[in-house]
C-alpha positions in Angstrom: 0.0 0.0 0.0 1.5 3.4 -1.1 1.3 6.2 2.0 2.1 9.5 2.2 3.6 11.0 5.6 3.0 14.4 7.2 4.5 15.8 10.0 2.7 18.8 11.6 4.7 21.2 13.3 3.3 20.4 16.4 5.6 17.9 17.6 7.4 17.0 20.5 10.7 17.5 19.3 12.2 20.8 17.2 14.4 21.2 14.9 16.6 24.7 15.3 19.1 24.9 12.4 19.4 27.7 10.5 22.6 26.7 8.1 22.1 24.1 5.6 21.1 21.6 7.3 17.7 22.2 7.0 14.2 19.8 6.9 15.9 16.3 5.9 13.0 16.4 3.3 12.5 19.9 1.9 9.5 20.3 -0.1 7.2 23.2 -1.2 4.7 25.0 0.9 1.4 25.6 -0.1 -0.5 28.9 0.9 -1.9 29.1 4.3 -4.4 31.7 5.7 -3.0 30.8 9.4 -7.2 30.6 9.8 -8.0 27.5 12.1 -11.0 26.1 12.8 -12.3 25.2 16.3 -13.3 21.4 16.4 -15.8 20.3 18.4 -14.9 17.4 20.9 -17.1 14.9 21.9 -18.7 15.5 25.5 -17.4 13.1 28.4 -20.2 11.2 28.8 -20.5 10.2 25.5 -18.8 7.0 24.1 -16.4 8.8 21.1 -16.6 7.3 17.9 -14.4 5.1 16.0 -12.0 7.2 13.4 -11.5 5.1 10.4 -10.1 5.7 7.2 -12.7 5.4 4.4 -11.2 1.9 3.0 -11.2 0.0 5.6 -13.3 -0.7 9.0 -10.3 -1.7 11.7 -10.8 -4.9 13.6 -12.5 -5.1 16.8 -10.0 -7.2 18.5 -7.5 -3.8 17.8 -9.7 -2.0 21.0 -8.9 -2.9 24.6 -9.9 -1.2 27.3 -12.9 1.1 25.5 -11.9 3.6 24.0 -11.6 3.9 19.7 -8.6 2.3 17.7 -5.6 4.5 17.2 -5.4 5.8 13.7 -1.9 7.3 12.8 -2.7 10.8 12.0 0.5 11.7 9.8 -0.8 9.1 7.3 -2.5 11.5 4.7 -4.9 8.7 3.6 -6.0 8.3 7.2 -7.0 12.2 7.0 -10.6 13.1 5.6 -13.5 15.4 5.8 -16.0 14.9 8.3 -13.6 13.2 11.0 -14.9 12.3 14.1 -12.3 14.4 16.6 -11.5 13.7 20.2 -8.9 15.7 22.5 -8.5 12.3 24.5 -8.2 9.9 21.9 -5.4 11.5 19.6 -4.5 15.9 20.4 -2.4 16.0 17.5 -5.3 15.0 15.0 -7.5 17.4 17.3 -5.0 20.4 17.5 -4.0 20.2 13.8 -7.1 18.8 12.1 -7.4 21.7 9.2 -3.6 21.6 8.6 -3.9 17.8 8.0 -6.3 17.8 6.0 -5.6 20.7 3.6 -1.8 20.4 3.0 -0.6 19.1 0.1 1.9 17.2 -1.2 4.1 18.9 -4.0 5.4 16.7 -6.9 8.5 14.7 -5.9 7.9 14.2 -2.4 6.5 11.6 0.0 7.0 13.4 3.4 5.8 16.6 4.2 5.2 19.0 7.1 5.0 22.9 8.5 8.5 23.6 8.8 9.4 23.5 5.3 9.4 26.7 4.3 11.8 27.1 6.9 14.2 24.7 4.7 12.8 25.9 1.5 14.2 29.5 2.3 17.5 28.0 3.4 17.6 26.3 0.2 16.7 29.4 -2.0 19.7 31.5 -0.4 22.2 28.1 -0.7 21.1 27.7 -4.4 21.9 31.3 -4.9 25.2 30.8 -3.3 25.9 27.4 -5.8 25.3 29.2 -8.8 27.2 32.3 -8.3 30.2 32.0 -9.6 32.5 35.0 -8.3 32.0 33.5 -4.5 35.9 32.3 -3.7 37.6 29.7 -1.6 38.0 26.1 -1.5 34.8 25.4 0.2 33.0 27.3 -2.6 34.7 25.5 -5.0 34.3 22.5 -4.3 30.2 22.6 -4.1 29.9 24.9 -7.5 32.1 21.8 -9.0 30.0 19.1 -7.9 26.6 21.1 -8.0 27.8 22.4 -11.4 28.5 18.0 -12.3 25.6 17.1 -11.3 23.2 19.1 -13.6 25.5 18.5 -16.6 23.0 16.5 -18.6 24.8 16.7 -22.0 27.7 15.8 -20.4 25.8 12.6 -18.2 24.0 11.5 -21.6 26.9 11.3 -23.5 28.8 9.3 -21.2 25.4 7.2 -20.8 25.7 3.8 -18.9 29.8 3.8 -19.8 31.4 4.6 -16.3 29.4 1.8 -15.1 29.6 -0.8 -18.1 34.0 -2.1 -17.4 33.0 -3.1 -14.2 29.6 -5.3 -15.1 31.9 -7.0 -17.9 34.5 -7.7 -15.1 32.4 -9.4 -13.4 31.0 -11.5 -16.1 34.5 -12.5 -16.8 35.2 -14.2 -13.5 34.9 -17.8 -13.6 35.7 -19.1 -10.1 35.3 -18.4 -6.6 39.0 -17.3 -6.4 38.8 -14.8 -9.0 35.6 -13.5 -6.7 37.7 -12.9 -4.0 40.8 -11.1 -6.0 37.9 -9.1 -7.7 36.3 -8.0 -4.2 39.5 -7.3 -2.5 40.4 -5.0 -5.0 38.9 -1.7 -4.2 39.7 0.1 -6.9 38.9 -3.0 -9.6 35.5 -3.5 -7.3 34.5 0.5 -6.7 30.6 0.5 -6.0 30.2 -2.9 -6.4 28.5 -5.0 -3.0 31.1 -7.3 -1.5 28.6 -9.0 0.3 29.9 -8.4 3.6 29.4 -4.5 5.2 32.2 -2.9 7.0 32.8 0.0 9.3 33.5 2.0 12.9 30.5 2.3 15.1 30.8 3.5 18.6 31.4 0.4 21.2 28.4 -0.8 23.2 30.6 -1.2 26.0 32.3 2.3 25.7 31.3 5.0 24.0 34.4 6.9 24.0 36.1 4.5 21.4 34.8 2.6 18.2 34.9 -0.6 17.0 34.8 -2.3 13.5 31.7 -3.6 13.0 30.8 -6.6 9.7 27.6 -7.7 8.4 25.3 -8.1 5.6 24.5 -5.0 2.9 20.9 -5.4 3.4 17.8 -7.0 1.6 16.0 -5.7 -1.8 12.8 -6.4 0.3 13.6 -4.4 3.0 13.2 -6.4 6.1 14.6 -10.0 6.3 11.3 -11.2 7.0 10.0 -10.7 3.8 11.6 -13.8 2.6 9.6 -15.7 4.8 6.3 -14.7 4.8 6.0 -12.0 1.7 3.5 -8.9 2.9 2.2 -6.4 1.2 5.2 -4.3 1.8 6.9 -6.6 0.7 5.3 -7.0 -2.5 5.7 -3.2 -3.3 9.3 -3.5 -2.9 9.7 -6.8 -5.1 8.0 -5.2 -8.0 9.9 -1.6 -7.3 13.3 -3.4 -7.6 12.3 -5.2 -10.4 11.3 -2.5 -12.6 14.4 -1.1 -11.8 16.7 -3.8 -12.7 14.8 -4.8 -16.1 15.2 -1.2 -16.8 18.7 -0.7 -16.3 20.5 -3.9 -16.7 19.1 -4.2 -20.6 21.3 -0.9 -20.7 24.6 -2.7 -19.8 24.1 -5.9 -22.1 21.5 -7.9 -20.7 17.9 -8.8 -22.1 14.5 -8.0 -20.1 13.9 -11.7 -19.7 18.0 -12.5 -18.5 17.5 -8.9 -16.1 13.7 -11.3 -14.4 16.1 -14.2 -13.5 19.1 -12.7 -12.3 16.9 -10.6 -10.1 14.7 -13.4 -8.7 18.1 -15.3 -8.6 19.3 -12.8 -6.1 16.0 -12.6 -4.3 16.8 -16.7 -3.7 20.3 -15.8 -2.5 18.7 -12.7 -0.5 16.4 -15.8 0.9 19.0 -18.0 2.1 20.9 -15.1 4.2 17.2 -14.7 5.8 16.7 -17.5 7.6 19.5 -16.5 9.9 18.9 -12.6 9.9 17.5 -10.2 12.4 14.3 -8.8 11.3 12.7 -5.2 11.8 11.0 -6.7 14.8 14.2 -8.1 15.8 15.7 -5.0 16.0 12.0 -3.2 18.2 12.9 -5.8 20.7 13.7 -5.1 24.2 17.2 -7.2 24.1 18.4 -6.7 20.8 21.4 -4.5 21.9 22.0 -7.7 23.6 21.3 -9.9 21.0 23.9 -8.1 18.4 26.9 -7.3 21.3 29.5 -10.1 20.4 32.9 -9.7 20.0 35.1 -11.1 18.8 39.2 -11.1 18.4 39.6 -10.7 14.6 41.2 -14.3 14.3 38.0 -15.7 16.1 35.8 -13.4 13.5 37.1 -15.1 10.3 36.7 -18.3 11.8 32.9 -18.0 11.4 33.3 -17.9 7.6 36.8 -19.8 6.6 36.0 -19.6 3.2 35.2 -16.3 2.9 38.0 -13.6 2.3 37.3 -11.4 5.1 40.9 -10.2 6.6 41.8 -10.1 3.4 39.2 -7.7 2.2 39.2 -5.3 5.3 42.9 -5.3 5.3 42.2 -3.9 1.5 40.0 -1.3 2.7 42.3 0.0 5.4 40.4 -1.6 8.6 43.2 -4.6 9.3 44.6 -3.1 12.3 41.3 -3.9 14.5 42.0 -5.1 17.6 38.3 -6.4 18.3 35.7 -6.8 15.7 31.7 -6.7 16.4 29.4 -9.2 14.7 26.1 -8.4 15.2 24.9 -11.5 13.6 27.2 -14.2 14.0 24.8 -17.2 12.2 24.7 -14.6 9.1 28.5 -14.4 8.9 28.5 -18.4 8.8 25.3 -18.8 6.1 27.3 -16.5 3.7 30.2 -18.6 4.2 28.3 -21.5 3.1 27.1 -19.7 0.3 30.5 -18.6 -0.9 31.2 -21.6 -3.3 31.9 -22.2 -6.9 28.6 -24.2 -6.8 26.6 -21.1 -6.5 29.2 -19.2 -8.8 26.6 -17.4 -11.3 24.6 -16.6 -8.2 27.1 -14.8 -6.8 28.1 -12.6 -9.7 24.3 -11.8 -10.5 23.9 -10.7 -6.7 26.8 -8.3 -8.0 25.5 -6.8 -11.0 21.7 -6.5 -10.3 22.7 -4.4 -6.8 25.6 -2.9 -8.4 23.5 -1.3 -11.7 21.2 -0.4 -9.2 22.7 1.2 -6.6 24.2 3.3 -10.0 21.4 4.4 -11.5 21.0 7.5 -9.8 24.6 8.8 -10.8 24.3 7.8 -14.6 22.2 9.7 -17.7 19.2 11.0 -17.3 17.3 8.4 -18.9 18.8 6.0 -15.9 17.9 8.9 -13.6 14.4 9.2 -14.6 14.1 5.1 -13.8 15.5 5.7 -10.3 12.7 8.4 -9.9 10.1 6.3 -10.8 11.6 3.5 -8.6 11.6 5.8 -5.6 8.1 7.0 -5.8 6.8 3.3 -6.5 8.3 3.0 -3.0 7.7 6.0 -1.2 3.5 6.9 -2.8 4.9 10.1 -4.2 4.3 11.5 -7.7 6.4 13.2 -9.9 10.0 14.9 -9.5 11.3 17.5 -7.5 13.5 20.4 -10.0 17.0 19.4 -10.9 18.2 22.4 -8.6 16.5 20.8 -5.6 17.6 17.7 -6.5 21.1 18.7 -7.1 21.3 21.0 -3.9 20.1 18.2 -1.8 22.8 16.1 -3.0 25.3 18.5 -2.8 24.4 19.3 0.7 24.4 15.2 1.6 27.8 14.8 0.2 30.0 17.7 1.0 28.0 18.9 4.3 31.1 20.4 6.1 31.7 22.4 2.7 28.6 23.3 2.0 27.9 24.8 5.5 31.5 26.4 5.6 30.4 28.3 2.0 27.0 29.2 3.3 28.6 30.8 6.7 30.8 32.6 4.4 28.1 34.4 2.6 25.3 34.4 5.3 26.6 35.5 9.2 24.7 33.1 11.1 26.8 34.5 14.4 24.2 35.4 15.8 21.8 32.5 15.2 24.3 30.7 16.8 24.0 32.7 20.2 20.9 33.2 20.2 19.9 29.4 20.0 23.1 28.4 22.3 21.1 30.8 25.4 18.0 28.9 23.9 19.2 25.9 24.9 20.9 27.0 28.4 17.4 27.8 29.4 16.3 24.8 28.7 18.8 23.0 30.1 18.5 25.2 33.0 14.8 24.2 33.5 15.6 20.9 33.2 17.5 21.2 36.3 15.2 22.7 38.4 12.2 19.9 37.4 14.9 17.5 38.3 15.2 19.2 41.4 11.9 18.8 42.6 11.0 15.7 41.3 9.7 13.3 44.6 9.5 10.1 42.8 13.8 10.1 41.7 15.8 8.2 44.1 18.8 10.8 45.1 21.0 8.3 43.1 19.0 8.7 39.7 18.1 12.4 40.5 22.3 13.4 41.3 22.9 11.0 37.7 20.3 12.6 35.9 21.9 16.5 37.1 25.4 15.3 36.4 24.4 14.3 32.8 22.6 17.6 32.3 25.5 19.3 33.3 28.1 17.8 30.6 25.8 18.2 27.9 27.6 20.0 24.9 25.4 22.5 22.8 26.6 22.3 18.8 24.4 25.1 17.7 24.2 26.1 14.0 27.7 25.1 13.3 31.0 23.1 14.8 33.3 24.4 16.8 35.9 22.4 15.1 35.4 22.1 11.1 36.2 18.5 9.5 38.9 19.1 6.9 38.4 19.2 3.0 41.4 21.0 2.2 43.0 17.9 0.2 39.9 17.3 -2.1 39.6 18.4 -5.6 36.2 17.7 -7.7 37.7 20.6 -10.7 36.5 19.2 -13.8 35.5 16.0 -13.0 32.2 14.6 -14.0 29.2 13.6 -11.4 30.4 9.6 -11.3 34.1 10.7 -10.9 33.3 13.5 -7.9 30.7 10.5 -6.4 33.8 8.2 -6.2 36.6 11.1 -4.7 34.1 11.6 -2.5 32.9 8.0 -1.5 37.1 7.2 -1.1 37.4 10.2 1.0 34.6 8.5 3.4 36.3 5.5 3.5 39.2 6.7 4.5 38.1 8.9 6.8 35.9 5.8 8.4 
């Protein structure tokens, strides 16, 4: 089932950031007269009516306790006229009723909510700064050259599917399980291409003041492991949404539409394998999962889950060999893909390769591969049409090269005394904080002094950094979109 989210800007939590790091999902506004309306809630005595969407009566066995079902509000296809409101049963839909119902959903997006306009004038100022080209500095020049490579169409369309196309015939070419490995290990032979096994720091569980390398799988076309096992509607959504997208793009590097429907369902069996033994999304809701993924191991002990796997080998490619201790969150996964890992399943292997490979691609490619990943994404996420290039290419610019990005915007916009400002902001909050704490009957003295000490050594990053990452070594002049996407993947990695 395709849904659209809305947030109203009536929640809980705020977001105060006035640089670029604006609404995650910037989108346009539509008019608003600020009028609201005054709904009418039901009176006490009366029982309050179920709120159902118009498709679908929920089931009775969903109410406990009296009361009426919970319907999530910041669905828009839960929203419609004539609603049934209740300050008890659900404030948010009560308080924001007219909001929800009215706003719309521009072209392009799937999320949507009151702040936007917030991001969409941060945007507007940023895009401004991208395409002016007297603006100096590194900083500057490195977002103008990759904002500048991204909307190159002529130059994307002429290079078509050809950055992509050396490395799908490499990996038709290999022939064994050994020329896997050398393949994989090879990070520059192998750029972009899934090695079946995820790599990378995350902060220790048992200390968060160091990291620790961390391996697992590269996660599932279907989204949640336990699709394999018992397909839902979700699920089915994301089969045919990857689909589409591989017999769209992998014609485009050699292959036939019929070829592209069984090396996709081929990975979707290889996909089904790794399953069985993987934590689901319910797996990871669960009370004890921080317990269930917390094993360590000595590196030695690590690769002796999957023998026949090249793991040392590979993260010793990628720079990670000298971890001391190594976290495997799912230990049974690390020894189903070594049992997969054989010459036996050989052309199973290198499809799993090129299907999420070309995939993963697409959105870096032509436009014509471009337009395919669009219409993947809102197959996925219930939107409809495209957001404008200059969205699109700002958002990307502003994923990729944050630090950048918000060092060129400071340089043009004084945001000093934002900054302040929202630093005394959140003093006072802070401060408040203390004296609840402080009154509070039901804290032990032990929780209450914990709590306090906490609140004390909290650090406010407001607006931007004290301390800038550094860039200084990284030069996107004249290089296409693919080429700056790689610089700026390797300078991840290595920074990882």
């Amino acid at each position: 089932m395709k849904k659209k989210w809305i947030a109203a800007a009536l929640a809980a939590v705020m977001v105060l950031n006035t640089g670029c790091r604006g609404n995650e999902t910037p989108a346009a506004e539509p008019e608003q007269t600020g009028e609201t309306s005054e709904p009418t809630e039901a009176p006490a005595d009366q029982e309050p009516a179920e709120t159902v969407t118009e498709e679908e009566e929920p089931a009775d066995e969903a109410v406990t306790g009296g009361g009426s079902p919970w319907i999530d509000s910041d669905l828009k296809e839960n929203i419609s006229d004539g609603m049934t409101l209740s300050l008890k049963d659900d404030f948010h839909l009560y308080q924001n009723y007219d909001w929800l119902k009215d706003a719309q959903f521009p072209d392009g997006y799937a999320q949507y909510g009151a702040f936007t306009q917030v991001a969409l004038d941060t945007e507007a100022k940023a895009t401004a700064l991208l395409q002016d080209d007297t603006l100096t500095g590194h900083d500057a020049e490195l977002v103008r050259s990759l904002y500048n490579a991204i909307l190159d169409w002529d130059a994307r369309d002429a290079a078509g599917v050809s950055p992509i196309q050396a490395s799908v015939d490499d990996i038709r070419s290999l022939s064994s399980i050994e020329e896997i490995s050398e393949f994989i290990c090879d990070p520059k032979r192998s750029y972009g291409v899934p090695c079946f096994m995820s790599f990378y720091n995350s902060t220790n569980i048992n200390d968060s003041t160091s990291y620790i390398l961390m391996i697992g799988g590269e996660g599932f076309l279907l989204g949640d492991a336990a699709e394999y096992s018992q397909r839902t509607e979700m699920g089915d959504l994301y089969y045919e949404a990857q689909l589409y997208l591989a017999q769209e793009m992998l014609p485009k590097v050699g292959y036939t539409k019929d070829e592209a429907k069984a090396m996709f369902d081929s990975v979707i069996d290889l996909e089904t394998k790794l399953a069985e033994v993987s934590l689901t999304t319910a797996d990871m809701m669960s009370p004890d999962y921080y317990d269930k993924i917390n094993n360590i191991y000595k590196p030695d002990e690590a690769w002796a889950l999957a023998p026949a796997f090249p793991g040392e080998k590979l993260i010793n490619a990628f720079g990670f060999g000298k971890a001391k201790e190594i976290m495997v969150p799912e230990p049974e996964w690390v020894k189903r893909l070594n049992e997969i890992y054989t010459d036996d399943n050989l052309e199973q292997l290198k499809n799993y390769m090129v299907v999420k490979y070309v995939e993963s691609m697409s959105p870096f490619l032509d436009s014509s591969s471009y337009d395919v990943y669009v219409n993947m994404s809102n197959m996925l996420s219930g939107s409809e049409g495209r957001v404008s290039d200059e969205s699109m290419a700002f958002d990307l610019v502003r994923s990729a090269l944050t630090t950048p990005m918000d060092r060129a915007y400071l340089e043009r916009y004084d945001e000093t005394e934002a900054k302040k400002r929202i630093t005394e902001i959140c003093k006072n909050v802070a401060a408040a904080y203390r004296d609840i704490l402080a009154e509070e009957e039901w804290l032990s003295e032990e929780t209450r002094a914990a709590a306090i000490e906490k609140l004390d050594n909290l650090k406010i990053n407001a607006v931007y950094p004290d301390k800038w990452e550094d860039y200084s070594k990284m030069d996107l002049t004249g290089l296409s979109y693919f080429e700056c996407n790689k610089v700026i993947s390797d300078f991840s990695m290595k920074k990882n």
